[in-house]
VOGU-3710 file (C-alpha; in Angstrom, 3 decimals, decimal comma):
1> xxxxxxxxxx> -32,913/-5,428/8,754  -32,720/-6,183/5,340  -29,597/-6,423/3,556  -28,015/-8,487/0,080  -24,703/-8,962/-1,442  -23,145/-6,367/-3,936  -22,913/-6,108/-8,116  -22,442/-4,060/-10,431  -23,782/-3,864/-14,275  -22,577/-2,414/-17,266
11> xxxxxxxxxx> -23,862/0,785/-19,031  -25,095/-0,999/-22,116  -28,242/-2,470/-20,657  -30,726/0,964/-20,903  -33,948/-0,182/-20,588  -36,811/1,780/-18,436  -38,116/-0,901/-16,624  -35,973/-3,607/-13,971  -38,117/-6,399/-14,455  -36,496/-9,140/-12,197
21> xxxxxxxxxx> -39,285/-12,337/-11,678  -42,857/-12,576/-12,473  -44,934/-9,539/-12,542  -43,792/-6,125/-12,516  -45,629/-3,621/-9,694  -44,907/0,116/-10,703  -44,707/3,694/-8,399  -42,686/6,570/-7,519  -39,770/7,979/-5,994  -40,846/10,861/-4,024
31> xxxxxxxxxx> -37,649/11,980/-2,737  -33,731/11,220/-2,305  -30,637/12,261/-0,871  -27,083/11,169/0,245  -26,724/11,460/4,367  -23,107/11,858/5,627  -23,254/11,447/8,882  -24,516/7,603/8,517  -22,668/7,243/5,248  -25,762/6,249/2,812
41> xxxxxxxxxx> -28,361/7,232/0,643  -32,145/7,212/2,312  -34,844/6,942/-1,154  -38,478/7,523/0,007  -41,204/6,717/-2,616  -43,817/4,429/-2,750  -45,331/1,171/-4,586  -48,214/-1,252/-4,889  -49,209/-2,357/-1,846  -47,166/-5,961/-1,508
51> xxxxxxxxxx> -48,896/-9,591/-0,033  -46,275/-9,848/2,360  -45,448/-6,477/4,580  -42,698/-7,653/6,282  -39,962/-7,818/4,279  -37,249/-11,388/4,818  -33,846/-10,894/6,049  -32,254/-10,744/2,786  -33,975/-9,116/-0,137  -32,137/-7,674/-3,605
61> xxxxxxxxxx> -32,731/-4,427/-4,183  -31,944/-2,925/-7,458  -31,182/0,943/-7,925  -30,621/2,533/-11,357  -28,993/5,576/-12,563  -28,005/7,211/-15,588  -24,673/5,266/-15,562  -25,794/1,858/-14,919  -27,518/-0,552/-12,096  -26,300/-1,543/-8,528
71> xxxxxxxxxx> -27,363/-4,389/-6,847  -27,196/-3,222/-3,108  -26,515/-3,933/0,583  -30,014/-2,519/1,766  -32,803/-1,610/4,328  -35,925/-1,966/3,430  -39,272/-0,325/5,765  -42,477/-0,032/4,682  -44,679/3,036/5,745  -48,556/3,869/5,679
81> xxxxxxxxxx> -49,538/6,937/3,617  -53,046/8,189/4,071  -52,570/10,425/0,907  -52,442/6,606/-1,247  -55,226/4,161/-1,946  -55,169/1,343/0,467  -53,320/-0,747/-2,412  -49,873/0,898/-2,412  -47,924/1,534/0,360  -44,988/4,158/1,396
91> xxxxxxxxxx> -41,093/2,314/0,767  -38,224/3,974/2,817  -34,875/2,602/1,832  -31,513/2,817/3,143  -28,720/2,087/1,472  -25,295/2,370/2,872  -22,219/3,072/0,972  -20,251/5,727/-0,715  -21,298/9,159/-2,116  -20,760/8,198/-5,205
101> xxxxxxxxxx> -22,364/5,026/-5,765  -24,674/6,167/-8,231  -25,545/9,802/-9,636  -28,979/10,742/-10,895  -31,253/8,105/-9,156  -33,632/6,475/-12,208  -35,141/4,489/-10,026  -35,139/1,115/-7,902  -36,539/-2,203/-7,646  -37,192/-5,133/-4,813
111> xxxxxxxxxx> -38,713/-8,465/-5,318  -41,129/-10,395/-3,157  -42,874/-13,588/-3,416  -41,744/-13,440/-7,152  -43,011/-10,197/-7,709  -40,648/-7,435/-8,852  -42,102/-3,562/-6,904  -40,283/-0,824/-8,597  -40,748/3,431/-7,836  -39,206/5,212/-10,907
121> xxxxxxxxxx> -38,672/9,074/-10,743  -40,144/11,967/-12,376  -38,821/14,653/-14,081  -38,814/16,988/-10,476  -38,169/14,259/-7,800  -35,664/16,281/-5,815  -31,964/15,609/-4,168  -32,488/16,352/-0,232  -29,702/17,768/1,290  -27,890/15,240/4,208
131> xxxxxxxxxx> -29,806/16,981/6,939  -33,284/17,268/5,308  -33,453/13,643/4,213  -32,378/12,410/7,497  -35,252/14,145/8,871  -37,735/13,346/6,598  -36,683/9,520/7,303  -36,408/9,737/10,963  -40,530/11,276/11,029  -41,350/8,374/8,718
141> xxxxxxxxxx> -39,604/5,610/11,381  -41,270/7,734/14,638  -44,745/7,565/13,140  -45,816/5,591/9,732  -43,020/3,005/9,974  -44,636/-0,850/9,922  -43,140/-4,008/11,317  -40,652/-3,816/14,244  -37,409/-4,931/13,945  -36,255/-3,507/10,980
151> xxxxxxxxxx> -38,124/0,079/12,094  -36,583/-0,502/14,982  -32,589/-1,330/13,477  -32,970/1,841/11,537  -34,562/3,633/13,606  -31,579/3,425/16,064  -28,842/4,028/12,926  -31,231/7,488/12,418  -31,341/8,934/16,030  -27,686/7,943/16,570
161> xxxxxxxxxx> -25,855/12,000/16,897  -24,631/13,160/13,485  -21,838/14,788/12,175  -22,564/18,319/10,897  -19,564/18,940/8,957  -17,181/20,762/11,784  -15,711/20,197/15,368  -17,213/19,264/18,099  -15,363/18,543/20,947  -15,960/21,784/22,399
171> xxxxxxxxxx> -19,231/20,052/23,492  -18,060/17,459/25,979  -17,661/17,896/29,625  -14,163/16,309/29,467  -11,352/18,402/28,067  -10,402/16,469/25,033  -7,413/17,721/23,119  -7,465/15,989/20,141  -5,605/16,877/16,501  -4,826/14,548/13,180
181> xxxxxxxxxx> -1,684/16,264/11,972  -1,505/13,707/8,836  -4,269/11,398/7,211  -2,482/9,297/4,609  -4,342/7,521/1,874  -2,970/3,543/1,530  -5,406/2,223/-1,133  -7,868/0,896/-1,336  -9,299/2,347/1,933  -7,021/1,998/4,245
191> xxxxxxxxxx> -5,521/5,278/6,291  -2,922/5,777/8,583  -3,234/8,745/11,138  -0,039/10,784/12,583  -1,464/13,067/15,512  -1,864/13,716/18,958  -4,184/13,635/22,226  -5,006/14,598/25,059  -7,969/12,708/27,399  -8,389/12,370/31,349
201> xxxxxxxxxx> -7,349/8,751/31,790  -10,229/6,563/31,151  -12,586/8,641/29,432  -12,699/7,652/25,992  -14,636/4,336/25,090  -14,226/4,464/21,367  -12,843/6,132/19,235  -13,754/5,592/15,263  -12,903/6,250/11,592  -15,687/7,052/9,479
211> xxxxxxxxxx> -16,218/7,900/5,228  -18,727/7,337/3,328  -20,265/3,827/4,345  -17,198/2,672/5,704  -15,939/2,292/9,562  -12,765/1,628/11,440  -12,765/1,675/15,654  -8,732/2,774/16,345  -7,152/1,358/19,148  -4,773/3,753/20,490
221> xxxxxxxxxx> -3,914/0,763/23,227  -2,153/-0,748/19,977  -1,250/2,339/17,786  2,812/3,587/18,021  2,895/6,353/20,884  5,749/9,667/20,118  6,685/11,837/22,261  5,659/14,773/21,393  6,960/17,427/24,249  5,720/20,417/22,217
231> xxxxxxxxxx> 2,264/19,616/22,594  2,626/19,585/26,189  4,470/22,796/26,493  2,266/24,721/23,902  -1,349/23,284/25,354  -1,254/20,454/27,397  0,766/21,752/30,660  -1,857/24,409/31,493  -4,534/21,853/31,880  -2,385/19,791/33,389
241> xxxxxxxxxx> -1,166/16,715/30,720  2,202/16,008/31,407  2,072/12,771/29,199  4,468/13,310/26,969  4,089/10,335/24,507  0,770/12,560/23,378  1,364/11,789/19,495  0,427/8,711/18,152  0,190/7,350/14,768  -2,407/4,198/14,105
251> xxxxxxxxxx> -3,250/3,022/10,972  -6,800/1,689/10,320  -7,425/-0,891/7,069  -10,533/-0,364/5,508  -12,759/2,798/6,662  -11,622/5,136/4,144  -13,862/5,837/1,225  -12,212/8,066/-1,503  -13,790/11,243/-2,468  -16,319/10,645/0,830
261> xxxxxxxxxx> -16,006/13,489/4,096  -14,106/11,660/6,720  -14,050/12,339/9,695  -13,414/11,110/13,899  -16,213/9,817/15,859  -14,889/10,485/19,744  -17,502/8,802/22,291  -17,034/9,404/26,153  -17,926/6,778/28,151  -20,747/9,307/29,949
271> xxxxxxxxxx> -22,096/8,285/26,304  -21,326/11,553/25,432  -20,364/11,923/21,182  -18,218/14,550/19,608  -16,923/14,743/15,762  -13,420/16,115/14,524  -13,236/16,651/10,669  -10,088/15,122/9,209  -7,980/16,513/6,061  -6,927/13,879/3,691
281> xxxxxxxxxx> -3,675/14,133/2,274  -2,859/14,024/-1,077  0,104/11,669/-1,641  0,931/8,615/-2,786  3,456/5,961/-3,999  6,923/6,719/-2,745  6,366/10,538/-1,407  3,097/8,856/0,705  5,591/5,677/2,305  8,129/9,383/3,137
291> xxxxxxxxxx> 5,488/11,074/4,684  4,088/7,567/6,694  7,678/7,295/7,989  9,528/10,854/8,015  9,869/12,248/11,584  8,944/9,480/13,779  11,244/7,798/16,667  10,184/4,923/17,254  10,747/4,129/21,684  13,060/1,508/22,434
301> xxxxxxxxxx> 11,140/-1,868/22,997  8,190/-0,746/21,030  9,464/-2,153/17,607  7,676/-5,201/16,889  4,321/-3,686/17,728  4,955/-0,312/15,646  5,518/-2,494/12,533  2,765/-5,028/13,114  0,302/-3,235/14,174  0,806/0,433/12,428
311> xxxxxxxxxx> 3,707/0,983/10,063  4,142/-2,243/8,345  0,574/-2,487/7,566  0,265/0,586/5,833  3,452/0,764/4,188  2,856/-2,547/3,066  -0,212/-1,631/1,418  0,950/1,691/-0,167  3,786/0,109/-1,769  1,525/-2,748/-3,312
321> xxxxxxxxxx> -0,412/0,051/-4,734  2,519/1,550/-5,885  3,928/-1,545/-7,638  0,190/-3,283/-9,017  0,779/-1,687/-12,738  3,716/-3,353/-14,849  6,580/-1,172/-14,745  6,768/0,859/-17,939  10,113/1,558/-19,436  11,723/2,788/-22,798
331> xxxxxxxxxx> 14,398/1,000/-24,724  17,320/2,340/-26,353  20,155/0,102/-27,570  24,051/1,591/-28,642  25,688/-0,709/-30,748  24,399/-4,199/-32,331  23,592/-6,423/-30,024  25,605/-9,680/-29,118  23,857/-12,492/-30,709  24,582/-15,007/-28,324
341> xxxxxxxxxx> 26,032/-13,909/-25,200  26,958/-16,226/-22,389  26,619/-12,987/-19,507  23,843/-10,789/-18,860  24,918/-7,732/-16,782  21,849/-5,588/-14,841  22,883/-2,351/-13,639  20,495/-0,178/-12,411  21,649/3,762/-12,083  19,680/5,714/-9,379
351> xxxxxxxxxx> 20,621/9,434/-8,206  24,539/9,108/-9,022  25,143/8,261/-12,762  28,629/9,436/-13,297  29,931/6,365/-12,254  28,380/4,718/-15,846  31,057/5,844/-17,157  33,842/5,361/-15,165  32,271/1,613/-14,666  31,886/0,803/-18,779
361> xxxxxxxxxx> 35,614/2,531/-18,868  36,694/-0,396/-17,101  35,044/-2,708/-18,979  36,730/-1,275/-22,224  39,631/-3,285/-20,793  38,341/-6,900/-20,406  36,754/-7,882/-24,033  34,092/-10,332/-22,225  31,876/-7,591/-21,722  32,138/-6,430/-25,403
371> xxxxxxxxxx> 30,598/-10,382/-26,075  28,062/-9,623/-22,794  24,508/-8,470/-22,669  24,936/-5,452/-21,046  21,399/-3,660/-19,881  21,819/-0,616/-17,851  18,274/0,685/-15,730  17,630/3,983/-14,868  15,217/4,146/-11,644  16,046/7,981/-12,067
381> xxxxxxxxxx> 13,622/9,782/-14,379  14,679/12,774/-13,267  18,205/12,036/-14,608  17,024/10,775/-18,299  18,399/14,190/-20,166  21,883/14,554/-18,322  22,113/10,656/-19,110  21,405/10,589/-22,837  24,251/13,007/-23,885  26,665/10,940/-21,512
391> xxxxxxxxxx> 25,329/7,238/-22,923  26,031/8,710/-26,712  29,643/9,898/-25,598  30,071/6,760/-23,310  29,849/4,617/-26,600  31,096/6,467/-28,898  34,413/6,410/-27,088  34,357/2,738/-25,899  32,508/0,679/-28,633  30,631/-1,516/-26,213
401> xxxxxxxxxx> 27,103/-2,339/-27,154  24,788/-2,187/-24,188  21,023/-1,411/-23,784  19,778/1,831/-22,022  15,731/0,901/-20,641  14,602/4,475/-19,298  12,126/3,752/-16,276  9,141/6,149/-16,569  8,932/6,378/-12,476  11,028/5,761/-9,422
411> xxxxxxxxxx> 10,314/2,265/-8,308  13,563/0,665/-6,794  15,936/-1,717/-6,337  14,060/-4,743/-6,977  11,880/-3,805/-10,022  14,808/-2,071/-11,372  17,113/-5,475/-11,413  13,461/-7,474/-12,265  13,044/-5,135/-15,264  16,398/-5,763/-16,326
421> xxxxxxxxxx> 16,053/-10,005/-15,786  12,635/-9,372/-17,842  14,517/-9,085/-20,820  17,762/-10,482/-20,506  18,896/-13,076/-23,170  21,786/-14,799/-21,888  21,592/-18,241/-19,873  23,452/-16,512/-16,984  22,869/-13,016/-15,315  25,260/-10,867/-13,493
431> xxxxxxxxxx> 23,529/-7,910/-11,284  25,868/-5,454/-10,814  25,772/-1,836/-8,965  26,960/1,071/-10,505  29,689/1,472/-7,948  31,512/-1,811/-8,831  34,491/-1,672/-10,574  36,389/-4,893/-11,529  40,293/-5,248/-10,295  40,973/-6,795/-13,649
441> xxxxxxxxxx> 39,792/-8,449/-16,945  38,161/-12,190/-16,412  35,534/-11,434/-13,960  32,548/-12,409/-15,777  34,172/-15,375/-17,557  35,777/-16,859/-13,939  32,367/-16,630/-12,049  30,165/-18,441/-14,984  32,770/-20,843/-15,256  32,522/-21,684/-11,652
451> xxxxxxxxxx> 28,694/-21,857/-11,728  28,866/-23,999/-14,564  31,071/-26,476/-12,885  28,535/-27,247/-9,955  25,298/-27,583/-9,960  24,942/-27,095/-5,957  25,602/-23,311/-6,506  22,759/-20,656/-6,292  24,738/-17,607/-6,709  28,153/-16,452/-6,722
461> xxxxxxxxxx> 30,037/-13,417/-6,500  33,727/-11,667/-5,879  35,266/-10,685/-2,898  34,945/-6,971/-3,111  37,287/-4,586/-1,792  36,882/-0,429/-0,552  39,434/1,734/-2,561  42,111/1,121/0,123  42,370/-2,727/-0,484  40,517/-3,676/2,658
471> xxxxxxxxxx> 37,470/-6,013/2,354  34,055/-4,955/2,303  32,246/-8,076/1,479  33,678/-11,554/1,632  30,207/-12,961/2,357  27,384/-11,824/4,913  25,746/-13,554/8,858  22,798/-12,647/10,236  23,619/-10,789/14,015  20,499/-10,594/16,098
481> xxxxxxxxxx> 20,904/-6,622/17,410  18,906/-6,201/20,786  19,225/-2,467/20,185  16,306/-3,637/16,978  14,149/-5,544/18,702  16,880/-8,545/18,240  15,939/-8,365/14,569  18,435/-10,169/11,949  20,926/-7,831/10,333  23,442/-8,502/7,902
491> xxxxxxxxxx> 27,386/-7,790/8,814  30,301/-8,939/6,461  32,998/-11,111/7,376  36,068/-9,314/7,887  34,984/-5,927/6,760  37,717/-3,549/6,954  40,124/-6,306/7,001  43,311/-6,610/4,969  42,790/-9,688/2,633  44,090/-12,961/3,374
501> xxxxxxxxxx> 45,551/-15,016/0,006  42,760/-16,259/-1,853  41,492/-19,932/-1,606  38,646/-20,198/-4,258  34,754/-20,932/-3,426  33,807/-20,525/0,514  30,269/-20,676/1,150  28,298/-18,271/3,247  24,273/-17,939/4,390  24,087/-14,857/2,440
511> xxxxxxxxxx> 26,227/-12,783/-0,182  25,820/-9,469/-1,672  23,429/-8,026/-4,432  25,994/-5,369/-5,463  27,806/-8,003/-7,712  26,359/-11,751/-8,081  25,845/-14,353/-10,536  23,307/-17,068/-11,270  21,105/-18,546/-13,817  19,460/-16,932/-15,638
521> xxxxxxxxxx> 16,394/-19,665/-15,407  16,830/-19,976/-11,762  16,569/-16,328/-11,184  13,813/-16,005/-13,112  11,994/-19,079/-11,427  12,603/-16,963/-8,226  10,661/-14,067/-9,382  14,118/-12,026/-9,157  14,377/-9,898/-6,305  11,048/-9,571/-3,976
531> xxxxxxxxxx> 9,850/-6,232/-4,594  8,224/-6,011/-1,425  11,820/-4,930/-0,058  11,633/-0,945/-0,731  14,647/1,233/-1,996  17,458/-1,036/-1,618  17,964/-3,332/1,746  17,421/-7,062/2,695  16,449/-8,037/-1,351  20,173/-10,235/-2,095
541> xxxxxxxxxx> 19,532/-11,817/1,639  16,022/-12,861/0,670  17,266/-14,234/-2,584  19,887/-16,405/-0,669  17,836/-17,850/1,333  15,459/-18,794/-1,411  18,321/-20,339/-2,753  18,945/-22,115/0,686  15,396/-23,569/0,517  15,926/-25,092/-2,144
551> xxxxxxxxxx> 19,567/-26,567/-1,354  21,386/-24,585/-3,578  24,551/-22,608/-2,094  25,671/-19,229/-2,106  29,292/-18,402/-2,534  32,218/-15,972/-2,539  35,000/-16,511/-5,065  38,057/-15,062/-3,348  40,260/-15,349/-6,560  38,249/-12,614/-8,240
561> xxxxxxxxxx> 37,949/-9,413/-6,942  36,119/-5,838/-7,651  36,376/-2,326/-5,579  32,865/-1,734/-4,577  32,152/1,888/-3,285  29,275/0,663/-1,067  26,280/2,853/-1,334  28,469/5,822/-3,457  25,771/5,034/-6,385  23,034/6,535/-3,876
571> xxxxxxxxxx> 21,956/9,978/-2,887  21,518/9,578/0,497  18,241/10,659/1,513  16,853/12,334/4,445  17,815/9,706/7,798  14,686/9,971/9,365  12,419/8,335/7,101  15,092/6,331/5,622  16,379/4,871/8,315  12,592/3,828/9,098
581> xxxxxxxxxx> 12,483/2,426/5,653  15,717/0,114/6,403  13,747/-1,168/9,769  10,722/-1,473/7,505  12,194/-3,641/4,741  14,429/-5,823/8,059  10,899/-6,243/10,049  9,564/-7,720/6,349  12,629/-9,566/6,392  12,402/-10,718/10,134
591> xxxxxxxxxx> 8,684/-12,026/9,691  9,198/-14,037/6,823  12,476/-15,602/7,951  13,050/-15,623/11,578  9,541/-15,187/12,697  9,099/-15,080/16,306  6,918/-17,968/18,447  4,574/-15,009/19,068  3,955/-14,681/15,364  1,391/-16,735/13,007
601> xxx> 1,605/-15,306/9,342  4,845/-14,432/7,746  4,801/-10,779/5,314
//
């Protein structure tokens, strides 16, 4: 079967003819038409008659519409038509691919032995309809087809059973119980499937994906299993299923073709086909990563396989999609700007933004932040107007210039802090949540001094206390938790704890990103924090042990101290899907940094 490589032209190049190498041989296209089922155009036409019938494994053919030219993946059959002279010949070509790779055909063009054969259209060729044009190619391959095993390749693509647009399963001689509650876009053409089924063990041989040109077989051996008792009760019980893990959700990388029908392929192994139409959803970004992880419960034991082979896959994908433009943001500054400030302070405000001003309230009180670079980030958008009004009173009242960048979407923790590094202008940088609030004045000046004093430090923070007095960070371990698939999690020392008498710098594996300092350079060189941690979990550990790498320390200053409110900044969202989200951003976590002996390729 013929086939070639893929390119695309710009519009600008208009003229009539494709003239490719040597001579140019000139005919028809008779008819033309897109074909669902196999997910590609058939064009049926004819040329002058070439030297060579039968045409090499690879050949370029070129196909031009109004828009512009496409070099495409192709089959190529010649065909005898007694209504020609004996010097041209019938051309069927296939071309798989998308509905929408080109509009109103023009025409198209092969090349053999140096000469270019092209069949333009007229002014009537007609669109066939997916079921006419299959038929009209399947007649030419049963009777005027010549050569064999191209014919013959096609031939079996043509008779293979089609889908005609609705349900099928109806058909088969095995009760299949089969329904696709969820079909989640994760661009480019990936899709992840929540649903469930019901089969007589055994029965099923494959089970595919298919849109436009594009295929995916899913493996429900590998996909996440849920129990979904409903399903039996409503449906399954009376024909006996008592299965209750019937819901699944699988996630399949690249058969999805936007804009194209998609829809399930279900073969018996009797041989047996049936089709089941699926309903794209119309998500994306953050609401689409929600909807991939809202409602499921994920088994005990089953956690490394749900996130390698299903969730972390697609969530992965969606959020790189999410993230590929440069964050867009709006500036506003209050007060002139400090022209050389030692601290940069990067506080990004998501869902609770009264504590803004309770936070630059306390600063009022220690004048290094009036000499500071202080950038607050708004993740919120959907808090800009009640914020505006308050960051006019807010410095009005205290006189401390600071810089206001409005985000123009919801991206997170990590591009929230890295939009705030972006433009930072001091040679160190503090990042600071909104729900810190310093004990007393000197908290910026103690921790650069420190830093500045040894070069072996990464990143340094405060002991930070809850509003009681008891710790609630005095540096972070990593506790395996065999309730998580003995995943890494981070626990504080002494949380809870009353304080013992401080005794300066004690260095730890990980500390906090709800108050630490570094370089401004260094943090930059790092890339800030990896945005491929989502919300708000795991992005300070990451950072420290990038810092580790590279021999540089991370430390807790136990002579400075802050009350930190831990997670009062936050609107807590729904616990289903967030709590999947947490496991999400530990199993990215877990791959890159304590990746088991079963594992090949870090996130």
């Amino acid at each position: 079967m013929s086939s070639s490589s893929v390119s695309i032209q710009n519009d600008d190049d208009r003229s009539t003819d494709v003239l490719l190498f040597g001579e140019q041989q000139l005919g028809y296209v008779d008819s033309y038409g897109y074909n669902v089922s196999l997910g590609g155009w058939f064009l049926i036409g004819w040329t002058a008659r070439p030297f060579k019938m039968d045409p090499p494994a690879t050949i370029e053919v070129h196909i031009e519409d109004q828009r512009r030219r496409v070099v495409a993946e192709s089959s190529l059959i010649f065909f005898e038509r007694t209504d020609l002279e004996h010097t041209r010949v019938g051309v069927l070509l296939f071309v798989p691919g998308s509905s929408r790779l080109f509009g109103v055909l023009r025409q198209f063009s092969f090349t053999l032995d140096e000469v270019t054969y092209a069949a333009k259209t007229g002014l009537v060729t007609p669109r066939r309809e997916s079921g006419d044009i299959l038929e009209m190619a399947r007649t030419i391959l049963l009777g005027q087809a010549l050569g064999t095993e191209n014919r013959d390749q096609l031939l079996a693509l043509c008779m293979r059973p089609c889908f005609v647009g609705h349900e099928t399963l109806n058909t088969l001689s095995e009760a299949i119980l089969l329904e696709v509650d969820q079909a989640i876009p994760c661009p480019p053409h990936g899709l992840l499937l929540k649903g469930w089924l019901l089969a007589p063990m055994g029965s099923i041989r494959r089970l595919t994906l298919r849109s436009g040109g594009r295929s995916g077989t899913i493996d429900i051996a590998k996909a996440l299993r849920i129990a979904r008792p409903d399903v039996i009760s409503a449906v399954g019980a009376e024909r006996g299923y008592s299965e209750t893990h019937s819901g699944f959700a699988a996630y399949v990388p690249d058969a999805w073709s936007p804009g194209d029908v998609t829809y399930l392929e279900i073969e018996l192994e009797s041989g047996e086909i049936a089709f089941k139409p699926i309903r794209i959803s119309h998500n994306s970004g953050l609401s689409a990563i929600r909807e991939v992880l809202d409602g499921l419960k994920i088994p005990d034991g089953a956690l490394d396989g749900a996130f390698d082979h299903t969730l972390g896959p697609a969530v992965a994908t969606l959020n790189a999609a999410r993230l590929a433009a440069p964050a867009s943001f709006e500036t506003l500054r209050f007060g002139d700007s400090v022209e050389t400030p030692i601290v940069s302070v990067v506080v990004p405000l998501y869902g609770r933004i009264d504590f803004f001003e309770y936070q630059m309230a306390l600063f009022s009180r220690d004048p290094e932040y009036a000499r500071s670079d202080l950038i607050y980030v708004l993740d919120d958008p959907t808090k800009r107007e009640a914020l505006l009004p308050l960051a006019n009173s807010v410095y009005e009242r205290f006189r401390i210039p600071f810089r206001l960048l409005l985000m123009r979407e919801n991206r997170g923790f990590a591009p929230a802090n890295n939009v705030g590094l972006s433009v930072a202008r001091a040679p160190y940088v503090c990042f600071m949540n909104s729900d810190v609030f310093p004990l007393s004045g000197g908290l910026l000046a103690g921790l650069s001094a420190r830093l500045s004093q040894d070069a072996g430090i990464g990143v340094i923070g405060p002991r930070l206390l809850f509003e009681d007095g008891s710790i609630q960070h005095e540096g972070c371990y990593f506790r395996p938790l065999k309730e998580f698939g003995h995943w890494h999690f981070i626990d504080h020392h002494h949380k809870g704890r009353r304080p013992s008498p401080a005794s300066g710098l004690k260095a730890f594996e990980v500390i906090t990103g709800a108050c630490m300092l570094m370089r401004r350079e260094l943090a930059v060189e790092l890339g800030g924090f990896d945005e491929r941690y989502i919300v708000g979990d795991f992005e300070d550990s990451d950072l420290c042990l990038k810092l580790r790498a590279k021999r540089l320390r991370a430390v807790v200053d136990t002579e400075l101290s802050a009350y930190h409110l831990e997670r009062k900044s936050q609107v807590a969202p729904s616990q289903s899907w967030r709590m999947n989200l947490t496991l999400y951003n530990a199993w990215v976590h877990e791959r890159r940094w304590f990746m088991s002996p079963t594992k090949t390729t870090p996130v």
